[in-house]
C-alpha positions as CSV (number, residue, x, y, z in Angstrom):
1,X,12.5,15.0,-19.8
2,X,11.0,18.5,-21.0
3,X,12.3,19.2,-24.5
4,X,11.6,23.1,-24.5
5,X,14.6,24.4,-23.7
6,X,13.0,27.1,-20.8
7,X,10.9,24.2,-19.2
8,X,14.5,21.9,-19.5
9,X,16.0,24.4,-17.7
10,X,13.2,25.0,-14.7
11,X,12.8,21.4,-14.7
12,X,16.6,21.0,-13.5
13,X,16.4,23.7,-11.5
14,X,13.8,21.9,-9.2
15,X,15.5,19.1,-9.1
16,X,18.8,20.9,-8.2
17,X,16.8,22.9,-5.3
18,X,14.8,19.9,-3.8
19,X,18.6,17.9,-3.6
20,X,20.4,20.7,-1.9
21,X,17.2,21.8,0.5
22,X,14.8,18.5,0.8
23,X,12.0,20.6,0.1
24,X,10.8,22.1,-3.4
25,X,11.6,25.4,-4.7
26,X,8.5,28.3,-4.2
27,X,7.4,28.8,-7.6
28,X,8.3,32.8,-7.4
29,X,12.1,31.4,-6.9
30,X,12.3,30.3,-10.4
31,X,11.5,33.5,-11.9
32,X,15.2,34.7,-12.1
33,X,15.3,30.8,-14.4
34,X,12.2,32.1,-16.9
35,X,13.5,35.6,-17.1
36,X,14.2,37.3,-20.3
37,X,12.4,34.3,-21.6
38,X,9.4,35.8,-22.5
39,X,7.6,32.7,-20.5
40,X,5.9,33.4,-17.1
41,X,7.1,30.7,-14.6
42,X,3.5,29.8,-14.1
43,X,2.7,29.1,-17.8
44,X,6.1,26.9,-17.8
45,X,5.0,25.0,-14.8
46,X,1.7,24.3,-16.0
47,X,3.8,23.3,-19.0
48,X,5.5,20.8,-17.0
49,X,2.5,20.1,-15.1
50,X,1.0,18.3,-18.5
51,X,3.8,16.6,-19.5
52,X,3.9,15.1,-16.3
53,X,7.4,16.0,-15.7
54,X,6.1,17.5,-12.4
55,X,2.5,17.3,-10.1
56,X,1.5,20.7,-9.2
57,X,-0.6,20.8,-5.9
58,X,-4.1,22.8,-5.9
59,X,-2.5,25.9,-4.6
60,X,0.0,25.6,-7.3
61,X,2.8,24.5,-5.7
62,X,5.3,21.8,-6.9
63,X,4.1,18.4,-4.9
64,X,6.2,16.2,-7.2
65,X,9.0,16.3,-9.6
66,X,10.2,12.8,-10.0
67,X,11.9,11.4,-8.5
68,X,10.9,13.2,-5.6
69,X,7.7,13.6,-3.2
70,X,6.8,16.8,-0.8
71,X,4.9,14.3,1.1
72,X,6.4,11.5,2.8
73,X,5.9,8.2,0.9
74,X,7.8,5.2,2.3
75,X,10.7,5.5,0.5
76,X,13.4,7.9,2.5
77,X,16.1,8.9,0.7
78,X,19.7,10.5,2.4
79,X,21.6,12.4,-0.1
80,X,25.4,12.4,0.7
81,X,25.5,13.3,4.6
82,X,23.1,15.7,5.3
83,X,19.8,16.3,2.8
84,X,16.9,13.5,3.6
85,X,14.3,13.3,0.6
86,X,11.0,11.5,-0.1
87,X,11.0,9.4,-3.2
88,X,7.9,8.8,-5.2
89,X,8.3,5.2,-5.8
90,X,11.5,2.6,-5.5
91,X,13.0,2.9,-9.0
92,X,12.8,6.7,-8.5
93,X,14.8,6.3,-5.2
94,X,17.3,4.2,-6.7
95,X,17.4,6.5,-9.8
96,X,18.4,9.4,-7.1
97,X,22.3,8.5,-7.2
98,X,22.6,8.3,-10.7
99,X,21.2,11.6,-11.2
100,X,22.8,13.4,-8.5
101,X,26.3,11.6,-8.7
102,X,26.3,11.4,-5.1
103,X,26.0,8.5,-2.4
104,X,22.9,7.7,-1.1
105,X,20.9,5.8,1.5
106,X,17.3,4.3,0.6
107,X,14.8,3.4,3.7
108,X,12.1,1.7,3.1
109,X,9.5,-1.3,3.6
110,X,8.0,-4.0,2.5
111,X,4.6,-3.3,1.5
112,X,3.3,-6.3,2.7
113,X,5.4,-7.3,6.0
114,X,6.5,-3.6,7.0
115,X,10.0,-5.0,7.0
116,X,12.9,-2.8,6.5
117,X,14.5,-2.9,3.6
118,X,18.1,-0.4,2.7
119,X,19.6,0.1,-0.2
120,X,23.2,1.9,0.3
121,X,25.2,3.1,-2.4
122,X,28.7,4.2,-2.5
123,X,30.7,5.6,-5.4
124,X,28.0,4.1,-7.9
125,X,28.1,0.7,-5.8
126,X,24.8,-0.7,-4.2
127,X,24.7,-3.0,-1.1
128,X,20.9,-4.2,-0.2
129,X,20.0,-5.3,2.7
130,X,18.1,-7.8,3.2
131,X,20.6,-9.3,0.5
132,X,17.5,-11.0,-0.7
133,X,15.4,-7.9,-1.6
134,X,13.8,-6.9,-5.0
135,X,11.5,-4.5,-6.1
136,X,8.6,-5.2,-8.1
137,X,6.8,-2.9,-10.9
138,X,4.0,-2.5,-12.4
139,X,0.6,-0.2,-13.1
140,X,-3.3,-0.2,-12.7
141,X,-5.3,-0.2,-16.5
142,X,-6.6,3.6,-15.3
143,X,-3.8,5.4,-17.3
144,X,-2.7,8.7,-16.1
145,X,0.3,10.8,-14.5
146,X,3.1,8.3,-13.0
147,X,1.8,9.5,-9.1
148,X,-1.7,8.4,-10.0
149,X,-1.4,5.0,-12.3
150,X,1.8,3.5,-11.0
151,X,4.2,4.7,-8.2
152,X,1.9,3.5,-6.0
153,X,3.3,-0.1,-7.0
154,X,7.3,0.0,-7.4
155,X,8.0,-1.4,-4.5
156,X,11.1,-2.9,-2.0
157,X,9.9,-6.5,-1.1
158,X,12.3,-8.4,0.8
159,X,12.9,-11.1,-1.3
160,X,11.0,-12.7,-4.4
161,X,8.4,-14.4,-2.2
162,X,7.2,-11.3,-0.5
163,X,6.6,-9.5,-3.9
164,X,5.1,-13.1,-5.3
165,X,2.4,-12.8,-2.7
166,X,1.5,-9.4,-3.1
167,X,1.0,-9.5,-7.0
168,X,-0.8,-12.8,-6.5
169,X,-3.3,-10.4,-4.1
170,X,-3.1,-7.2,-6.6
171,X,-4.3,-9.2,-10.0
172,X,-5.6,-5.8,-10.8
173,X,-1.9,-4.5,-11.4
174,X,0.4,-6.3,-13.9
175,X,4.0,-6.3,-13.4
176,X,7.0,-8.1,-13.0
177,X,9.2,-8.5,-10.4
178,X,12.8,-7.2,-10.6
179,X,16.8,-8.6,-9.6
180,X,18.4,-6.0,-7.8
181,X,20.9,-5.5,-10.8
182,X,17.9,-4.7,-13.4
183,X,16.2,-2.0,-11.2
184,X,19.6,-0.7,-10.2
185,X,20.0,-0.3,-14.0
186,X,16.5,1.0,-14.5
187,X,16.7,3.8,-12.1
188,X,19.9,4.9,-13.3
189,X,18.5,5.0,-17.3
190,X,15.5,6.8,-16.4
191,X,16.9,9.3,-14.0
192,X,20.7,9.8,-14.9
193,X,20.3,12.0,-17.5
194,X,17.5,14.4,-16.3
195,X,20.6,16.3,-15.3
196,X,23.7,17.2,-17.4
197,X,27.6,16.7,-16.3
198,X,29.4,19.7,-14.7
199,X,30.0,22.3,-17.0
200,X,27.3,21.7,-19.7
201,X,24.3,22.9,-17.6
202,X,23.5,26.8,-17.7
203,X,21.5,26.7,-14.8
204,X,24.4,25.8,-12.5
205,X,27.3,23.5,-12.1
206,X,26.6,19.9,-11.1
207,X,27.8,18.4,-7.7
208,X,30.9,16.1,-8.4
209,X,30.6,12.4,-8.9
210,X,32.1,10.3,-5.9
211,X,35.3,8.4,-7.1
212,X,34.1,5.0,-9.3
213,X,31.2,6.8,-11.2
């Protein structure tokens, strides 16, 4: 989370676009967020850029702001009943809900049978399926941004077996494999407050929380 106050502010404001459209905001659309700042938006998303709160591409267009991809990864995300997202990894898909406030639809696969595995939830309420599933985390020793060292390996497996197999082939990436309750939680604390409740934000009012949030 970007503790300048400007960068806070683009940083939501990305994350609000890529919800409502599926597709990151053009850098020249967050100049009316920087202005009167006395911060060009490029110097702020460079800014962001370091602190890896966001991956800029080579042409210097956002490619990441977690939790969210511009390329497709094999996590699908529906927001609500109509935006369809790419998440960067599976705790960042799960995190989605708890950030937004909305309901959402995970699709994704096991990384080593290509089964599907979904992950529905509905007024703050998961249902996985299969009921069996977990997701296991972990990173390579290379250090780095998030994209590069470890979203790579935060998988869906469909149940502890799967992901037992795959680390035993990966001894290259330490980890642990998660309950569905403890990455359900772990989403939710690392993305639920990138984004403020309605009326505290000042770069626009939050969507409202299904009942049961």
């Amino acid at each position: 989370m970007p503790l300048d106050p400007v960068a806070e502010r683009v940083h939501r404001a990305i994350l609000r676009t890529w919800a409502e459209t599926g597709r990151p905001p053009e850098p020249g659309d967050l100049d009316k967020v920087t202005a009167g700042s006395g911060r060009a938006t490029r110097q702020v998303l460079d800014d962001l850029h370091e602190g890896d709160a966001i991956r800029l591409a080579p042409d210097g267009r956002i490619a990441v702001a977690y939790p969210f991809s511009a390329a497709p990864t094999r996590h699908r995300v529906r927001i609500g009943e109509a935006t369809d997202v790419h998440a960067m990894c599976a705790i960042d898909a799960l995190g989605i809900s708890a950030m937004l406030g909305e309901d959402t639809r995970i699709d994704s696969v096991d990384a080593t049978t290509g089964r599907d595995v979904t992950v529905t939830t509905v007024a703050g309420r998961a249902t996985w399926h299969p009921s069996t599933a977990v997701v296991f985390i972990g990173a390579d020793s290379g250090g780095g941004p998030s994209a590069d060292c470890c979203c790579d390996y935060l998988n869906f497996f469909t149940d502890r077996s799967a992901a037992a197999t795959w680390v035993a082939a990966h001894p290259e990436v330490p980890g642990e494999i998660l309950d569905q309750a403890v990455a359900e939680d772990l989403g939710a604390r690392l993305f639920g407050p990138l984004l403020p409740p309605t009326g505290v934000d000042d770069v626009g009012p939050r969507r409202t929380p299904p009942a049961g949030r």
